[in-house]
Steps between C-alpha positions, in 0.01 A plus 500: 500500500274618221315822699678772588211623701634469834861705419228772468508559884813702411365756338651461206356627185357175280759465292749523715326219713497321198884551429568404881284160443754412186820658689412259822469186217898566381402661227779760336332898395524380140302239583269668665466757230401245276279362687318817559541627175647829635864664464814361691564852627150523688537118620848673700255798631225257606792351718647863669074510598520123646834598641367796684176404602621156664782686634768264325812519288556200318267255296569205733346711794225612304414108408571395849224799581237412222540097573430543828182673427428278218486165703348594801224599257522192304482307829138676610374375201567117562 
């Protein structure tokens, strides 16, 4: 998946759609900091947001959540 546009039906801030795009693709907060260029410690709050906004409480739900979302979108497209 390379948009995160359709996490934003969430109503997550951009960044944290951004960080829920990565989290749903396996990827660990340090990788995600890196990959956003921002601090470790605000990768983890960007996850309490996803956490309480999709109404979650682990990572696996939240990717089970934002995959869903991502390839029903992906399939409109074909």
């Amino acid at each position: 998946f390379s948009s995160a546009e359709p996490l934003r039906k969430f109503g997550l801030t951009a960044r944290a759609t951004e960080t829920l795009l990565w989290l749903a693709q396996g990827k660990t907060n340090p990788d995600i900091a890196t990959i956003l260029g921002i601090t470790e410690s605000t990768v983890k709050k960007h996850v309490q947001e996803i956490f309480e906004k999709l109404g979650v409480g682990t990572r696996g739900a939240a990717t089970v959540r934002a995959l869903e979302v991502l390839s029903s979108s992906s399939q409109r497209v074909q």
